[in-house]
mmCIF file of the N, C-alpha and C atoms, coordinates in Angstrom:
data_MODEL
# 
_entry.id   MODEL 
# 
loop_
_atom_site.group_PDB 
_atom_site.id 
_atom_site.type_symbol 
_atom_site.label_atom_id 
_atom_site.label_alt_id 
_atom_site.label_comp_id 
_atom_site.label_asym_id 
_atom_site.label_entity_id 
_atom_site.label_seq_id 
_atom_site.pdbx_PDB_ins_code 
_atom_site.Cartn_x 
_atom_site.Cartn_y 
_atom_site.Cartn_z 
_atom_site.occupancy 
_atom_site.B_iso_or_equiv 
_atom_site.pdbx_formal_charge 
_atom_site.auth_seq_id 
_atom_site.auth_comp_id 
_atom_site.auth_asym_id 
_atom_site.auth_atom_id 
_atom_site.pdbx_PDB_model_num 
ATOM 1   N N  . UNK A 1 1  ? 0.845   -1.186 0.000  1.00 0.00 ? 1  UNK A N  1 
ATOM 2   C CA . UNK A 1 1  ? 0.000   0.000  0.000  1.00 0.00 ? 1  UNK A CA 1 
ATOM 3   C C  . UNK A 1 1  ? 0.887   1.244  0.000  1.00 0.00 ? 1  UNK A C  1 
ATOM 4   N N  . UNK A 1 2  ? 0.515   1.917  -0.574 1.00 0.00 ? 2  UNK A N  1 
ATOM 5   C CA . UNK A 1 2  ? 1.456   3.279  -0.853 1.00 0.00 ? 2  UNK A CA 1 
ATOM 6   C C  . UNK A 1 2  ? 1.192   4.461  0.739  1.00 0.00 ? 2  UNK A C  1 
ATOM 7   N N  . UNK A 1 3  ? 2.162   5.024  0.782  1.00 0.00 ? 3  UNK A N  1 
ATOM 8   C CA . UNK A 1 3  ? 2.468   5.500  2.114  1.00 0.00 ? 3  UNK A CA 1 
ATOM 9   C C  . UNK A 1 3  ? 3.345   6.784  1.910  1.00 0.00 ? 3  UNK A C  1 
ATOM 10  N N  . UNK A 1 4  ? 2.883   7.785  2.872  1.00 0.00 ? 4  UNK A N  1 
ATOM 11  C CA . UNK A 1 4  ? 3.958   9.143  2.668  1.00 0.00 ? 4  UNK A CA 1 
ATOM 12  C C  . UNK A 1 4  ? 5.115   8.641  3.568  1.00 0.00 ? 4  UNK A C  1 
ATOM 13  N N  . UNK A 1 5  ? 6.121   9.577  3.490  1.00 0.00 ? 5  UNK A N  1 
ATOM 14  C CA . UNK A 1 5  ? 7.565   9.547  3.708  1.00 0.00 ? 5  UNK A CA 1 
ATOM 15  C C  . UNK A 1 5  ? 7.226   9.999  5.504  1.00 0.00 ? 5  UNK A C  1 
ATOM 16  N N  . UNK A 1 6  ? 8.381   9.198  5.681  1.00 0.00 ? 6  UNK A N  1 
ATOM 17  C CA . UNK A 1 6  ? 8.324   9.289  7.606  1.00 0.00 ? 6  UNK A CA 1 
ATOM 18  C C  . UNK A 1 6  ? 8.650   10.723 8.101  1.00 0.00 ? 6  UNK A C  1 
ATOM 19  N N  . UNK A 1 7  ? 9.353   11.511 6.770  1.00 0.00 ? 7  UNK A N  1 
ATOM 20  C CA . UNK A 1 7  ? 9.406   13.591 7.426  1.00 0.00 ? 7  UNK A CA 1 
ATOM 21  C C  . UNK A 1 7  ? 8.180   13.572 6.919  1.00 0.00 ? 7  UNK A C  1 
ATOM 22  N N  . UNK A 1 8  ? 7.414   13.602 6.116  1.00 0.00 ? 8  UNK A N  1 
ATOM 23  C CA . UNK A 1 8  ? 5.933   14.178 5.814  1.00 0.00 ? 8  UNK A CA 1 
ATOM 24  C C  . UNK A 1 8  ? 5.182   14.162 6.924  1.00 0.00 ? 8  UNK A C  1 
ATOM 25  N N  . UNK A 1 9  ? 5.355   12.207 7.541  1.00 0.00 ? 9  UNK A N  1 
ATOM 26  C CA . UNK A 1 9  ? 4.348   12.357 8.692  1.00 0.00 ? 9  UNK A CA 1 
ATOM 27  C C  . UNK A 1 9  ? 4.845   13.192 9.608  1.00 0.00 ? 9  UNK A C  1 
ATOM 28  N N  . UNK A 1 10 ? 6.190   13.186 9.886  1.00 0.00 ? 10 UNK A N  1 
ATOM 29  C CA . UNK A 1 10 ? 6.860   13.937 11.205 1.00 0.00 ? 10 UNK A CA 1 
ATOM 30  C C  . UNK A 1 10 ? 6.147   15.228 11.313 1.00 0.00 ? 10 UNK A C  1 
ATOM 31  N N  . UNK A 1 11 ? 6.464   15.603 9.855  1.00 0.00 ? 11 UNK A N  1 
ATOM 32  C CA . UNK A 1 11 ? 5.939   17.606 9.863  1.00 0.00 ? 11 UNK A CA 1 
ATOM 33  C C  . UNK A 1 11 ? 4.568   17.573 10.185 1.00 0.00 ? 11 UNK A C  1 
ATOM 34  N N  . UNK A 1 12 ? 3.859   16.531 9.548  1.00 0.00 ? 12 UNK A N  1 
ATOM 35  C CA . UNK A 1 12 ? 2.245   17.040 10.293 1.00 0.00 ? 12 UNK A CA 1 
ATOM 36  C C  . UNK A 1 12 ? 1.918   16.939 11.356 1.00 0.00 ? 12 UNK A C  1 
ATOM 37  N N  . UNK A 1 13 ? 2.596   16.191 12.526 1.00 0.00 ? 13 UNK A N  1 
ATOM 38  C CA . UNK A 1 13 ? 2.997   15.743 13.823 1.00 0.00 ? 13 UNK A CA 1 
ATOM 39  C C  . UNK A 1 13 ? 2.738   16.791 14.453 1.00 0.00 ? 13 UNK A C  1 
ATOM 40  N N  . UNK A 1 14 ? 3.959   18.065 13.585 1.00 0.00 ? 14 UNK A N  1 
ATOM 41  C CA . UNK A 1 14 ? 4.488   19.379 14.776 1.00 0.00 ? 14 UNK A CA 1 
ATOM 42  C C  . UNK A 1 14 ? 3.686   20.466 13.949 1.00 0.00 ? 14 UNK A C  1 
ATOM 43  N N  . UNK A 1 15 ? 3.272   20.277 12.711 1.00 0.00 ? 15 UNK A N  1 
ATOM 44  C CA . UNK A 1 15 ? 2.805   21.486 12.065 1.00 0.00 ? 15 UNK A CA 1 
ATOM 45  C C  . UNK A 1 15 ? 1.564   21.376 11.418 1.00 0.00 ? 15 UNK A C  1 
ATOM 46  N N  . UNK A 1 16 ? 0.792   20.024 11.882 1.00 0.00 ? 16 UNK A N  1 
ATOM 47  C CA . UNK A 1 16 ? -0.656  20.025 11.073 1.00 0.00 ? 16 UNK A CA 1 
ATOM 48  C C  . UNK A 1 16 ? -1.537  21.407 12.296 1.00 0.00 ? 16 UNK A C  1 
ATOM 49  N N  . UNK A 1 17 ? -2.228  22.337 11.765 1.00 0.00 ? 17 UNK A N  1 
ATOM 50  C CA . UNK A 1 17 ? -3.304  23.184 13.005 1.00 0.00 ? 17 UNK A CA 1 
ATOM 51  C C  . UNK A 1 17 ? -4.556  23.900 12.170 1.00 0.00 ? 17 UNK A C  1 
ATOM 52  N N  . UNK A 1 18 ? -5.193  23.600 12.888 1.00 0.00 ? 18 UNK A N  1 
ATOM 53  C CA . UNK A 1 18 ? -6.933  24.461 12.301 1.00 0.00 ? 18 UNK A CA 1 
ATOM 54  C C  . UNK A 1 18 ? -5.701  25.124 11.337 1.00 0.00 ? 18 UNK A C  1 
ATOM 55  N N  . UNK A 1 19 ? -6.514  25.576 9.867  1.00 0.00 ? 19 UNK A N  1 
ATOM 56  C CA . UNK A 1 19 ? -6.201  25.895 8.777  1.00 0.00 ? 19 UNK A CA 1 
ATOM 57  C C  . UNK A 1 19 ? -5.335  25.846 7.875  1.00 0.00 ? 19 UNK A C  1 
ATOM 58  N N  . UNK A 1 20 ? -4.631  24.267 7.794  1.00 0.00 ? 20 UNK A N  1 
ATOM 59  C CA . UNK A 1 20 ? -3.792  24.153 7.284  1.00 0.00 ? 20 UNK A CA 1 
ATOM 60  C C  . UNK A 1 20 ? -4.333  23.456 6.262  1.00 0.00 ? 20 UNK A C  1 
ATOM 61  N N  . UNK A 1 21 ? -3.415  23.569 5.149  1.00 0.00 ? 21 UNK A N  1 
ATOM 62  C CA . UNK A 1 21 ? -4.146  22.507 3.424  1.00 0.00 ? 21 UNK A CA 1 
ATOM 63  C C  . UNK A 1 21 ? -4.015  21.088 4.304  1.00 0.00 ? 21 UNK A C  1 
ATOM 64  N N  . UNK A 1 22 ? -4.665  20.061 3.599  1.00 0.00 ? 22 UNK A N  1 
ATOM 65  C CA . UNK A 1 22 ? -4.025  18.661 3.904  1.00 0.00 ? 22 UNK A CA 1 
ATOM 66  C C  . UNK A 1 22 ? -4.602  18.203 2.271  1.00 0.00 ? 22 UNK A C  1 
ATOM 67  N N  . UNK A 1 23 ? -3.891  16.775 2.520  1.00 0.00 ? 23 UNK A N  1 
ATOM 68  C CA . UNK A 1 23 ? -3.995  16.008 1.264  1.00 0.00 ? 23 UNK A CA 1 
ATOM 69  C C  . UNK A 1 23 ? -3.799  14.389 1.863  1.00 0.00 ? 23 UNK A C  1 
ATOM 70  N N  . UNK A 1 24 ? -4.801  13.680 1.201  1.00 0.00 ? 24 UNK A N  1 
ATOM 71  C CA . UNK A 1 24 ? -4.620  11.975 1.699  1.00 0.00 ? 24 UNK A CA 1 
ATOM 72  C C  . UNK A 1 24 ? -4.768  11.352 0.097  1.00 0.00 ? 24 UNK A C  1 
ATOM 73  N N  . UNK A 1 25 ? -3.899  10.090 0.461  1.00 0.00 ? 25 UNK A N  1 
ATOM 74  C CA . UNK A 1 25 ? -3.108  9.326  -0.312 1.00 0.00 ? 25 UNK A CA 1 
ATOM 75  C C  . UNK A 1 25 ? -4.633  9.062  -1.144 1.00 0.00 ? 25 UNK A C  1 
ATOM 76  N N  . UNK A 1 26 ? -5.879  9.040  -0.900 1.00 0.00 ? 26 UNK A N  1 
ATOM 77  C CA . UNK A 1 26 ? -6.446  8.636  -1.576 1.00 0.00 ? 26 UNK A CA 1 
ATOM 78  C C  . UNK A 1 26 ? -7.063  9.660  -3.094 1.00 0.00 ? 26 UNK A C  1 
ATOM 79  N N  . UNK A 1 27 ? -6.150  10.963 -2.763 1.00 0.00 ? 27 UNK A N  1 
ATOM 80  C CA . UNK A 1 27 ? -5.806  12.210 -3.980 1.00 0.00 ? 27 UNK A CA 1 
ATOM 81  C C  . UNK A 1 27 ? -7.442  12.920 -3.344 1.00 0.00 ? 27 UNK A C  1 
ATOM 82  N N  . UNK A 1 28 ? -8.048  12.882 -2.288 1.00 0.00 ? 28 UNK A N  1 
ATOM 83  C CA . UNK A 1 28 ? -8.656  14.301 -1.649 1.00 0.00 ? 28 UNK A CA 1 
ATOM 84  C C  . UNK A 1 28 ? -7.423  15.183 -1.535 1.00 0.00 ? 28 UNK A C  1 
ATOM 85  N N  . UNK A 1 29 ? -8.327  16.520 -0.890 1.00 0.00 ? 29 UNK A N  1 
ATOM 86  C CA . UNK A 1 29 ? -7.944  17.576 -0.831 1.00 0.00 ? 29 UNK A CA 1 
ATOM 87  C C  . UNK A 1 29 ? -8.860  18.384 0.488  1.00 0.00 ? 29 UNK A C  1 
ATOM 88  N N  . UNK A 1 30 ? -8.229  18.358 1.686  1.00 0.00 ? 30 UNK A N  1 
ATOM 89  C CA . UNK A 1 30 ? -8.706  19.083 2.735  1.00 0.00 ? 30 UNK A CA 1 
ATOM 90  C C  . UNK A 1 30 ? -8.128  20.177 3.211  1.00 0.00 ? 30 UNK A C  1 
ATOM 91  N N  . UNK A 1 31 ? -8.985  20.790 4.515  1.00 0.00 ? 31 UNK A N  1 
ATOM 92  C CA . UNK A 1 31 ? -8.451  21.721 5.287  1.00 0.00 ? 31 UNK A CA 1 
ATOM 93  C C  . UNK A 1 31 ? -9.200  21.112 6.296  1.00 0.00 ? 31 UNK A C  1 
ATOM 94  N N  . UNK A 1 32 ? -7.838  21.650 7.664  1.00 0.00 ? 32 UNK A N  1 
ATOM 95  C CA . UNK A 1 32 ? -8.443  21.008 8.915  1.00 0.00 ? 32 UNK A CA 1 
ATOM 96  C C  . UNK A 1 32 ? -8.749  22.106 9.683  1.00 0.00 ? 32 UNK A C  1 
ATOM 97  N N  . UNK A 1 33 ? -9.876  21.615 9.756  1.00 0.00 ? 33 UNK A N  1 
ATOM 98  C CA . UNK A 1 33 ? -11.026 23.109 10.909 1.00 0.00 ? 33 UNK A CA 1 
ATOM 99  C C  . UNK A 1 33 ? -10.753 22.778 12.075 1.00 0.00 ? 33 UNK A C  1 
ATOM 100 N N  . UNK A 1 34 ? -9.983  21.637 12.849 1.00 0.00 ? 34 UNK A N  1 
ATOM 101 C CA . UNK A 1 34 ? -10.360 21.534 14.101 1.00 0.00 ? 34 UNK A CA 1 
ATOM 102 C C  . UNK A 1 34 ? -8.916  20.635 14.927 1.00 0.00 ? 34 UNK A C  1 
ATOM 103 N N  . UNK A 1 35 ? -8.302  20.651 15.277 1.00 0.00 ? 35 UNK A N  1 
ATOM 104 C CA . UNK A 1 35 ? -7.332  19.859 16.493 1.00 0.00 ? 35 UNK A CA 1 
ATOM 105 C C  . UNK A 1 35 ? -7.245  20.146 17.418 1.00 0.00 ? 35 UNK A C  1 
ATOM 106 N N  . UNK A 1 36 ? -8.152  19.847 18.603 1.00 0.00 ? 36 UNK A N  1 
ATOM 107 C CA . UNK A 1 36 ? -8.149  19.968 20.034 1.00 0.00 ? 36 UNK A CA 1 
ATOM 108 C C  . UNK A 1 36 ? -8.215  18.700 20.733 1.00 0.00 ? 36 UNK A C  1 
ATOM 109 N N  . UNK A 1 37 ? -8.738  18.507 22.030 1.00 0.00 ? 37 UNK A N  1 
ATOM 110 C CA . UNK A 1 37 ? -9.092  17.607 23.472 1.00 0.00 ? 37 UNK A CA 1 
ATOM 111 C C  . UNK A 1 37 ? -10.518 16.774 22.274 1.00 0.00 ? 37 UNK A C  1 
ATOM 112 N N  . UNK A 1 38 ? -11.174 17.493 21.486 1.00 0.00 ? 38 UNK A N  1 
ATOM 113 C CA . UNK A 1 38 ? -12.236 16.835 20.694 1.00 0.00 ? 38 UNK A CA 1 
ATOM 114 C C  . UNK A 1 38 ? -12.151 15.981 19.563 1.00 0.00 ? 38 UNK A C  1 
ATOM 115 N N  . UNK A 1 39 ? -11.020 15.895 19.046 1.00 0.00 ? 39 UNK A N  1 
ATOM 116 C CA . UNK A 1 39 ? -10.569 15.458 17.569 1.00 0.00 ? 39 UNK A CA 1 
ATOM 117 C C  . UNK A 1 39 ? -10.055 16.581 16.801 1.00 0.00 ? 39 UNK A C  1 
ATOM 118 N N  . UNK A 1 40 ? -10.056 16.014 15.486 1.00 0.00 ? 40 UNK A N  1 
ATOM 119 C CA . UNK A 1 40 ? -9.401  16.025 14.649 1.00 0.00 ? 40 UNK A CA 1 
ATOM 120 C C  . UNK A 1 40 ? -10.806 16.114 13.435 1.00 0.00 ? 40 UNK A C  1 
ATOM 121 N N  . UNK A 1 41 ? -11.081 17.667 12.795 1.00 0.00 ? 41 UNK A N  1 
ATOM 122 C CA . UNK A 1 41 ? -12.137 17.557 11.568 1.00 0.00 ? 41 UNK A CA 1 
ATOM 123 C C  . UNK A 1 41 ? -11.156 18.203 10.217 1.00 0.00 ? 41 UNK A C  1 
ATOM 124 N N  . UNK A 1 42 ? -11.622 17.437 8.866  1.00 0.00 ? 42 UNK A N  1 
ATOM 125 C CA . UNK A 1 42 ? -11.138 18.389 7.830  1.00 0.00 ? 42 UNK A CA 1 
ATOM 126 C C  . UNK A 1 42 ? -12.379 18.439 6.813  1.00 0.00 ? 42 UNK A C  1 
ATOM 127 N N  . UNK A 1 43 ? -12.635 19.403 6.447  1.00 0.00 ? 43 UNK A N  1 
ATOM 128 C CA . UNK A 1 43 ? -13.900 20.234 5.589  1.00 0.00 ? 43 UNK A CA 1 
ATOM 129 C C  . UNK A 1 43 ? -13.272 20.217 4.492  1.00 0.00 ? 43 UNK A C  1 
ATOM 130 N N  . UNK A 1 44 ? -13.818 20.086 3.282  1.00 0.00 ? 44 UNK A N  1 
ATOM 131 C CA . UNK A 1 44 ? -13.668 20.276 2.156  1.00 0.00 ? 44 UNK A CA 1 
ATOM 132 C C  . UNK A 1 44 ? -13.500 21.864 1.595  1.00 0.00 ? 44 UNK A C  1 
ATOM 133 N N  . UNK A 1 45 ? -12.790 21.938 0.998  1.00 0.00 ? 45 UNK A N  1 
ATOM 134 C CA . UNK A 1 45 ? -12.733 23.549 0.249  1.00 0.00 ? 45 UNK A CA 1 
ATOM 135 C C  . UNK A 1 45 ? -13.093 23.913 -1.130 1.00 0.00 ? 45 UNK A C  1 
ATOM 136 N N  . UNK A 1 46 ? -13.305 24.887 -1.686 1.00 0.00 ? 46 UNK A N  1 
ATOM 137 C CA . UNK A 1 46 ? -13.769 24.814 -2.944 1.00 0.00 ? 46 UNK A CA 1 
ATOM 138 C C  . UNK A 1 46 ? -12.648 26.479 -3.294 1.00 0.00 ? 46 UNK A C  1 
ATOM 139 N N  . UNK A 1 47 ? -12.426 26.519 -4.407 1.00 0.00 ? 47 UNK A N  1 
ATOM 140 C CA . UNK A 1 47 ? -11.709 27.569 -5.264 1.00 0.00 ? 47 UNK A CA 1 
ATOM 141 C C  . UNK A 1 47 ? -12.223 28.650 -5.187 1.00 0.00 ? 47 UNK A C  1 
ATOM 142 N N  . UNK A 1 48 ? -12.087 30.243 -4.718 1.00 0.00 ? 48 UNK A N  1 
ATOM 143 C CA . UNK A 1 48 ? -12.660 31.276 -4.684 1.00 0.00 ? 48 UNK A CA 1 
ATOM 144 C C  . UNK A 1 48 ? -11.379 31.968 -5.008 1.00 0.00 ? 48 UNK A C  1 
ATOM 145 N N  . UNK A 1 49 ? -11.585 33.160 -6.201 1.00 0.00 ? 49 UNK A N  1 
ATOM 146 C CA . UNK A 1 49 ? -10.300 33.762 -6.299 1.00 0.00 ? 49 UNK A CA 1 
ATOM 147 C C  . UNK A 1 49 ? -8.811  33.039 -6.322 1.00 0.00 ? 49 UNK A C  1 
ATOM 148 N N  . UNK A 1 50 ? -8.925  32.184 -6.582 1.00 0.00 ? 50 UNK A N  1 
ATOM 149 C CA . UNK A 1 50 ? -7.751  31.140 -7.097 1.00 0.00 ? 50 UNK A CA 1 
ATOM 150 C C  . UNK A 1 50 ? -7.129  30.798 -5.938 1.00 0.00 ? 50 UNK A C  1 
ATOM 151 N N  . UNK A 1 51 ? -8.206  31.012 -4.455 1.00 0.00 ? 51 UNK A N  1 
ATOM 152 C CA . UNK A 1 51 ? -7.589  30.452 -2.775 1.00 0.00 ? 51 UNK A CA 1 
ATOM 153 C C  . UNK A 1 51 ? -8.206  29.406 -2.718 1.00 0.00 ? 51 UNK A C  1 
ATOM 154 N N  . UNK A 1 52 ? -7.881  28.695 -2.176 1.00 0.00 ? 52 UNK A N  1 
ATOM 155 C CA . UNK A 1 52 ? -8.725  27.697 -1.072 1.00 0.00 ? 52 UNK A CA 1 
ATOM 156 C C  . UNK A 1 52 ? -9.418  28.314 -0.302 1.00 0.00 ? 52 UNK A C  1 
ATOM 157 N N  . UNK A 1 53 ? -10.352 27.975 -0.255 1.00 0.00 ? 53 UNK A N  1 
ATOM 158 C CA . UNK A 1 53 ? -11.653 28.373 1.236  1.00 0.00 ? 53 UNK A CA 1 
ATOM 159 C C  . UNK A 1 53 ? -12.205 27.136 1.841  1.00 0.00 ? 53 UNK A C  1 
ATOM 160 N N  . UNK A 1 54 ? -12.629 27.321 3.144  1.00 0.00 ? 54 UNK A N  1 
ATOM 161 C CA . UNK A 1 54 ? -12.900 26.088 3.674  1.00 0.00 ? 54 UNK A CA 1 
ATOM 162 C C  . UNK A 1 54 ? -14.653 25.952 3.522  1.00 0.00 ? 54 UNK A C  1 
ATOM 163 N N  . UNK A 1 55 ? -14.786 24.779 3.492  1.00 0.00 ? 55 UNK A N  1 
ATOM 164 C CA . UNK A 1 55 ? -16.745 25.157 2.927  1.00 0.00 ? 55 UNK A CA 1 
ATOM 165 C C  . UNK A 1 55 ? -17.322 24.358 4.460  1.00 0.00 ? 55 UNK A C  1 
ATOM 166 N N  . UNK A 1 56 ? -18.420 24.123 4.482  1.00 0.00 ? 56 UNK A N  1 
ATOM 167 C CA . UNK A 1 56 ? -18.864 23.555 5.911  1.00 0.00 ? 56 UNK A CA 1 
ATOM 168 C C  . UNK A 1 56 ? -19.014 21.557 5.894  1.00 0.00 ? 56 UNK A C  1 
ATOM 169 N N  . UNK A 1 57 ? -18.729 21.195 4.859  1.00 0.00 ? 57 UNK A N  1 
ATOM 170 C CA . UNK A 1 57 ? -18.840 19.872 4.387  1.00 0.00 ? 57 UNK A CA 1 
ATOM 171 C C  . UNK A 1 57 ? -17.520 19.184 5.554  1.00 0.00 ? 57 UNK A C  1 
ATOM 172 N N  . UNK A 1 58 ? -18.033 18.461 6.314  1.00 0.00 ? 58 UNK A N  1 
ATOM 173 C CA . UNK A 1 58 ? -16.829 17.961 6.950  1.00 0.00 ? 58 UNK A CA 1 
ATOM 174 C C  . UNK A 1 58 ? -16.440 16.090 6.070  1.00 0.00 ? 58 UNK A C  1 
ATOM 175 N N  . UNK A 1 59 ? -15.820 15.915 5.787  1.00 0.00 ? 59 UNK A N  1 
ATOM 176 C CA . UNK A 1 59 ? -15.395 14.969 4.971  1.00 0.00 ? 59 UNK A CA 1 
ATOM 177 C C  . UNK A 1 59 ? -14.739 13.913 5.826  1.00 0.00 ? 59 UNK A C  1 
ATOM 178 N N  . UNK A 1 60 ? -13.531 14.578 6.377  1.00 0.00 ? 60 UNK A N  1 
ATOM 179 C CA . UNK A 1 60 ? -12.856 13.193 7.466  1.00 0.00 ? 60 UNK A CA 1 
ATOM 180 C C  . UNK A 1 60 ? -12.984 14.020 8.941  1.00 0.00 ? 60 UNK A C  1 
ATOM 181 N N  . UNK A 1 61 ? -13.395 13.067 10.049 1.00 0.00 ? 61 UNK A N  1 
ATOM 182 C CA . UNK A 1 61 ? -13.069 13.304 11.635 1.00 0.00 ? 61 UNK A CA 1 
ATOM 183 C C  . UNK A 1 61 ? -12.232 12.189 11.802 1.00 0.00 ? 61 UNK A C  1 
ATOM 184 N N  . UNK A 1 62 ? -11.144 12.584 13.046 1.00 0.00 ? 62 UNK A N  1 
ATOM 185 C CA . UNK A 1 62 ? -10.655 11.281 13.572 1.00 0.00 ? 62 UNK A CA 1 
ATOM 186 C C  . UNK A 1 62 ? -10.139 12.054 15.223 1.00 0.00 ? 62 UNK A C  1 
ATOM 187 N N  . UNK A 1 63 ? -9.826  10.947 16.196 1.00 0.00 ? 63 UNK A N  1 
ATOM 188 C CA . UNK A 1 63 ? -9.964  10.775 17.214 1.00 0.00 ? 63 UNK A CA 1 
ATOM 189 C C  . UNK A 1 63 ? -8.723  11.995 17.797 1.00 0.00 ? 63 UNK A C  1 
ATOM 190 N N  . UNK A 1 64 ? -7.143  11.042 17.206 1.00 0.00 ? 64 UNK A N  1 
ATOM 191 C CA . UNK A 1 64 ? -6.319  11.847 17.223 1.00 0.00 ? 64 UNK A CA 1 
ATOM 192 C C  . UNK A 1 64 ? -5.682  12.252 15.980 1.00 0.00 ? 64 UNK A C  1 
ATOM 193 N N  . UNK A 1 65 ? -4.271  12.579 15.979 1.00 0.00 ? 65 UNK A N  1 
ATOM 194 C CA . UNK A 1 65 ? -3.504  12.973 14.639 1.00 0.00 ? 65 UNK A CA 1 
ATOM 195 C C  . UNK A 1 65 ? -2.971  11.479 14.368 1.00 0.00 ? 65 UNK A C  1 
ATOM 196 N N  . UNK A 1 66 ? -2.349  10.654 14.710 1.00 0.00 ? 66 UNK A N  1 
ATOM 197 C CA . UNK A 1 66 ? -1.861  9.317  14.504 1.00 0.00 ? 66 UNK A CA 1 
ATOM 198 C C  . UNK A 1 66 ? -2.730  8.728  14.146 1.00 0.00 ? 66 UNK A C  1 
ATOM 199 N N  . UNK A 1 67 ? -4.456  8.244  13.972 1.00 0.00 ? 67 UNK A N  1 
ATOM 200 C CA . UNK A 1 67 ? -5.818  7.982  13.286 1.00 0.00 ? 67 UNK A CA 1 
ATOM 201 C C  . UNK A 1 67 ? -5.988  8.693  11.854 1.00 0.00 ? 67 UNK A C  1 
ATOM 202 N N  . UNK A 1 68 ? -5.379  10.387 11.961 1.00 0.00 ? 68 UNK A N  1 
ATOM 203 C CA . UNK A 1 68 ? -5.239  11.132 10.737 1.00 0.00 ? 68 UNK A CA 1 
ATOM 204 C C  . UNK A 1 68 ? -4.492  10.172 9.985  1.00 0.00 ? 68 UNK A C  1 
ATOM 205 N N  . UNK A 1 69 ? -3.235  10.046 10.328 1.00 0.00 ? 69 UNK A N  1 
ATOM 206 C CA . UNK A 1 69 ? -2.247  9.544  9.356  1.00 0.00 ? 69 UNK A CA 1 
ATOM 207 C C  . UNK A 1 69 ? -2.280  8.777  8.950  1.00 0.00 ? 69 UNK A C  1 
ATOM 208 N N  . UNK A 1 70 ? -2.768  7.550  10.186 1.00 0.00 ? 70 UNK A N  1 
ATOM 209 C CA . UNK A 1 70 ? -3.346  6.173  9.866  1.00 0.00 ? 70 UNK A CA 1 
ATOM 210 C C  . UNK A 1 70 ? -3.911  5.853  8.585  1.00 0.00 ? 70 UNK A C  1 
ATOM 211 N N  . UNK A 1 71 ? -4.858  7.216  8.106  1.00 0.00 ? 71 UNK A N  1 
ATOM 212 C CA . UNK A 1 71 ? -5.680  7.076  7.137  1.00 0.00 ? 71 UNK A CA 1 
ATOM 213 C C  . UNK A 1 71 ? -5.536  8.058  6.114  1.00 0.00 ? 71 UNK A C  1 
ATOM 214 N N  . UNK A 1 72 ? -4.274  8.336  5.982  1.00 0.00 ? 72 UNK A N  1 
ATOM 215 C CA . UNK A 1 72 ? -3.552  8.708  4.732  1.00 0.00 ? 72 UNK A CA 1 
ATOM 216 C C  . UNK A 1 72 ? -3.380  9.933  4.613  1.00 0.00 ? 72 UNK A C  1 
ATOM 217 N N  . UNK A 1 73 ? -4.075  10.822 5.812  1.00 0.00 ? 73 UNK A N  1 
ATOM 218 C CA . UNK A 1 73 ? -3.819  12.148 5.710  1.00 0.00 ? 73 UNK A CA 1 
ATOM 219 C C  . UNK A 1 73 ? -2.779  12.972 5.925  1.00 0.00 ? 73 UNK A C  1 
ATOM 220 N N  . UNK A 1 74 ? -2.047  13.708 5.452  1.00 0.00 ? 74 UNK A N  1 
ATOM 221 C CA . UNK A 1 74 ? -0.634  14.592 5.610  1.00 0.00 ? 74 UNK A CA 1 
ATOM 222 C C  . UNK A 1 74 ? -1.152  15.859 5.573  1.00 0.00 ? 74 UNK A C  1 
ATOM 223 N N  . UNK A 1 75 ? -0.131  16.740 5.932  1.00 0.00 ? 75 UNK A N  1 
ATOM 224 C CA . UNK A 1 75 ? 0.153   18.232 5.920  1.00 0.00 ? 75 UNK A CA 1 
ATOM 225 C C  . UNK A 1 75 ? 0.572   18.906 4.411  1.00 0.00 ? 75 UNK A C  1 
ATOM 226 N N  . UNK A 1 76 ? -0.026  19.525 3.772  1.00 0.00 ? 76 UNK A N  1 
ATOM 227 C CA . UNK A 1 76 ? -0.045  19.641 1.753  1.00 0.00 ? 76 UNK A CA 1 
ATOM 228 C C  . UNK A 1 76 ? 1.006   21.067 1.938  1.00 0.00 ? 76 UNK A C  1 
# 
Protein backbone atom coordinates (compact mmCIF):
# COMPACT_ATOMS: atom_id res chain seq x y z
CA UNK A 1 0.00 0.00 0.00
CA UNK A 2 1.46 3.28 -0.85
CA UNK A 3 2.47 5.50 2.11
CA UNK A 4 3.96 9.14 2.67
CA UNK A 5 7.56 9.55 3.71
CA UNK A 6 8.32 9.29 7.61
CA UNK A 7 9.41 13.59 7.43
CA UNK A 8 5.93 14.18 5.81
CA UNK A 9 4.35 12.36 8.69
CA UNK A 10 6.86 13.94 11.20
CA UNK A 11 5.94 17.61 9.86
CA UNK A 12 2.25 17.04 10.29
CA UNK A 13 3.00 15.74 13.82
CA UNK A 14 4.49 19.38 14.78
CA UNK A 15 2.81 21.49 12.06
CA UNK A 16 -0.66 20.02 11.07
CA UNK A 17 -3.30 23.18 13.01
CA UNK A 18 -6.93 24.46 12.30
CA UNK A 19 -6.20 25.90 8.78
CA UNK A 20 -3.79 24.15 7.28
CA UNK A 21 -4.15 22.51 3.42
CA UNK A 22 -4.03 18.66 3.90
CA UNK A 23 -3.99 16.01 1.26
CA UNK A 24 -4.62 11.97 1.70
CA UNK A 25 -3.11 9.33 -0.31
CA UNK A 26 -6.45 8.64 -1.58
CA UNK A 27 -5.81 12.21 -3.98
CA UNK A 28 -8.66 14.30 -1.65
CA UNK A 29 -7.94 17.58 -0.83
CA UNK A 30 -8.71 19.08 2.73
CA UNK A 31 -8.45 21.72 5.29
CA UNK A 32 -8.44 21.01 8.91
CA UNK A 33 -11.03 23.11 10.91
CA UNK A 34 -10.36 21.53 14.10
CA UNK A 35 -7.33 19.86 16.49
CA UNK A 36 -8.15 19.97 20.03
CA UNK A 37 -9.09 17.61 23.47
CA UNK A 38 -12.24 16.84 20.69
CA UNK A 39 -10.57 15.46 17.57
CA UNK A 40 -9.40 16.02 14.65
CA UNK A 41 -12.14 17.56 11.57
CA UNK A 42 -11.14 18.39 7.83
CA UNK A 43 -13.90 20.23 5.59
CA UNK A 44 -13.67 20.28 2.16
CA UNK A 45 -12.73 23.55 0.25
CA UNK A 46 -13.77 24.81 -2.94
CA UNK A 47 -11.71 27.57 -5.26
CA UNK A 48 -12.66 31.28 -4.68
CA UNK A 49 -10.30 33.76 -6.30
CA UNK A 50 -7.75 31.14 -7.10
CA UNK A 51 -7.59 30.45 -2.78
CA UNK A 52 -8.72 27.70 -1.07
CA UNK A 53 -11.65 28.37 1.24
CA UNK A 54 -12.90 26.09 3.67
CA UNK A 55 -16.74 25.16 2.93
CA UNK A 56 -18.86 23.55 5.91
CA UNK A 57 -18.84 19.87 4.39
CA UNK A 58 -16.83 17.96 6.95
CA UNK A 59 -15.40 14.97 4.97
CA UNK A 60 -12.86 13.19 7.47
CA UNK A 61 -13.07 13.30 11.64
CA UNK A 62 -10.65 11.28 13.57
CA UNK A 63 -9.96 10.77 17.21
CA UNK A 64 -6.32 11.85 17.22
CA UNK A 65 -3.50 12.97 14.64
CA UNK A 66 -1.86 9.32 14.50
CA UNK A 67 -5.82 7.98 13.29
CA UNK A 68 -5.24 11.13 10.74
CA UNK A 69 -2.25 9.54 9.36
CA UNK A 70 -3.35 6.17 9.87
CA UNK A 71 -5.68 7.08 7.14
CA UNK A 72 -3.55 8.71 4.73
CA UNK A 73 -3.82 12.15 5.71
CA UNK A 74 -0.63 14.59 5.61
CA UNK A 75 0.15 18.23 5.92
CA UNK A 76 -0.04 19.64 1.75
Amino acid sequence: MPSWSDSLKNLTRKEAYPGAMMKCLDGRDGMMSARDQNGIRIVAVKSENYFPVPTDEVIAEYENIEAMINAGWVID
